[in-house]
C-alpha positions, 0 to 999 in steps of 0.5 A: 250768597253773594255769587248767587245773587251776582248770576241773577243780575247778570242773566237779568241783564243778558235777558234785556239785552237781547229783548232790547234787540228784537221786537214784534209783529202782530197783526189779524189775518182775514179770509178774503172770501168770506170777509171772515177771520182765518184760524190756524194760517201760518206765519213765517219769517222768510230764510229762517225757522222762526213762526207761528200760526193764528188762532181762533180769531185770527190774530197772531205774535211773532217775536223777530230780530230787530231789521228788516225781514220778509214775511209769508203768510200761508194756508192750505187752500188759499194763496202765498202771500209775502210781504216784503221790507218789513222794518221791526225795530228794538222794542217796537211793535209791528202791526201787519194786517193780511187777507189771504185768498182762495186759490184759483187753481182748481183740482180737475175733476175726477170721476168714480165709475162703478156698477151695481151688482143686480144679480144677488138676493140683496139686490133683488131684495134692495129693489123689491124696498124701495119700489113703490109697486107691487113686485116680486124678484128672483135672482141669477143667485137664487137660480143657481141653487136651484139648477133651473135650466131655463127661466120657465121652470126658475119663474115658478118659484116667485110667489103668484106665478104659474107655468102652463104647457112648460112655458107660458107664465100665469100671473096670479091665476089670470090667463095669458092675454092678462099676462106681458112679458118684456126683455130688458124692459122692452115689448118683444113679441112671442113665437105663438101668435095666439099667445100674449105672453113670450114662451120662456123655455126658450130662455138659458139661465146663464143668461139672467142677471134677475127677473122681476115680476111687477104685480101692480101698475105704475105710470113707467109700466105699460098699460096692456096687462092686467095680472102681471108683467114678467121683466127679463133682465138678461146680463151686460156684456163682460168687460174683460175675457171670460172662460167657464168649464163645466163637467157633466155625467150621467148614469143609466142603471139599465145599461152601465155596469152591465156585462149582458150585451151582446157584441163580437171580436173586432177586426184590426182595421175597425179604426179605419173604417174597414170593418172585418167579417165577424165570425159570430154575425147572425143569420138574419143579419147576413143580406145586409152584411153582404150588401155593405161589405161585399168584398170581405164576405167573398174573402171571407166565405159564407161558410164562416158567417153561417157556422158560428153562433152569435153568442153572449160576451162581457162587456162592461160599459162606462158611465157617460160623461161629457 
């Protein structure tokens, strides 16, 4: 028991002795631009790992070693600020008021560029809500799956519109000289001088970004057209390098697959241009024959040309393809 009571007294004693040989600063840091309390700034003793940060009203305690000290007050945001010769001593407190500043040294400024995609369905969409006009849309998206080859047969599936003669457009049943047709939003006049509207066969599909039929007039919009106003937004010049490859074939049932045509034995020298007689060429073919190969009709002999017959041979043609 005695032991026990004996270690008490001693850390009791050691644990005053070192109180007696630190002592603490206190004090409040301030936001100098504000004129307010800065929370959560840091406070540190310079060379050493001893700190603390304020709290909400900005007020902070520091126990340190009795002597004379640095100490830095930081934020993030807001200049360093040390202040130096310090003296704390034993027991004592240290009352060290701080106003902290915003840094003046300024991020540069930073710019995001980007681009909006116009030729989708959710885009054409977007721009058909928050219009304050009247207007219909039709994307490069919504062409594809279509297949249209050129914007006069793709224009006919916006509600209200019609095509005349394969290329004018009709805007609600109104004729053409209620109609306007612009390209990226400037006039741009038509092939046919009678004609109000821009002939648009003469447009590719591959060349549309979206096509916006505005149905009502608004204070941006001309003021020659009365039915509607058919706008062609064409795309922008790419910014890298492209490459497309398309592969096409068609089929004729007239033709392919046949072995009925009529041909003959070619020569050797039918690659180079020097066509040989064909033992099989008909009668009335012969003056024109002559006439074109005179020389290889006398090596030849007429006799060669008249005996034999013009006759059927299988011949199997392939599918077209591009």
């Amino acid at each position: 028991m005695l032991k026990k009571l004996f270690s008490v007294v001693v850390i009791s004693a050691i644990t005053q002795f070192l109180s007696a040989q630190s002592g603490t600063v206190t004090g409040k840091i301030m936001d100098g631009e504000f004129n307010d309390v800065l929370p959560f700034a840091n406070v540190v003793i310079k060379g050493t790992t001893n700190g603390t940060t304020s709290d909400f009203d900005g007020l902070y305690s520091l126990d340190v070693e009795a002597g004379t000290h640095t100490v830095i007050f930081s934020f993030i945001g807001y200049e360093t600020k040390a202040i130096t010769g310090v003296k704390v001593t034993s027991g004592e407190t240290v009352e060290l008021n701080v106003t902290l500043n915003q840094s003046s040294t300024a991020l540069e400024e930073v710019v995001v560029t980007t681009t909006t995609r116009k030729n989708t369905e959710a885009s054409v969409l977007s721009i058909q809500k928050n219009s304050v006009t009247l207007l219909d849309g039709l994307s490069s998206e919504g062409i594809k799956k279509t297949g249209a080859g050129d914007i006069a047969s793709a224009v006919k599936r916006v509600p209200g519109v019609s095509v005349q003669e394969g290329k004018y457009v009709y805007v609600r049943g109104l004729g053409d000289r209620y109609t306007k047709s612009t390209l990226n939003g400037m006039d741009i006049p038509g092939l046919d001088p009678d004609k109000n509207t821009v002939q648009m066969d003469i447009f590719p599909t591959n060349i549309l970004e979206n096509l916006i039929v505005q149905k009502s007039a608004a204070a941006e919009l001309p003021a020659d057209f009365t039915g509607g106003m058919v706008n062609i937004v064409t795309k922008d010049f790419p910014t890298s390098k492209q490459m497309s490859l398309s592969v096409s074939g068609g089929f004729n049932p007239d033709m392919h697959f046949k072995d009925n045509f009529l041909t003959y034995d070619g020569g050797g020298t039918d690659f180079l241009g020097l066509m040989t007689v064909p033992g099989n060429c008909p009668f009335h073919l012969l003056p024109t024959f002559l006439f074109l190969h005179p020389t290889t009709v006398l090596w030849k002999g007429l006799h060669a040309l008249l005996i034999r017959k013009w006759r059927h041979n299988g011949k199997t043609p392939c599918p077209t393809s591009v």
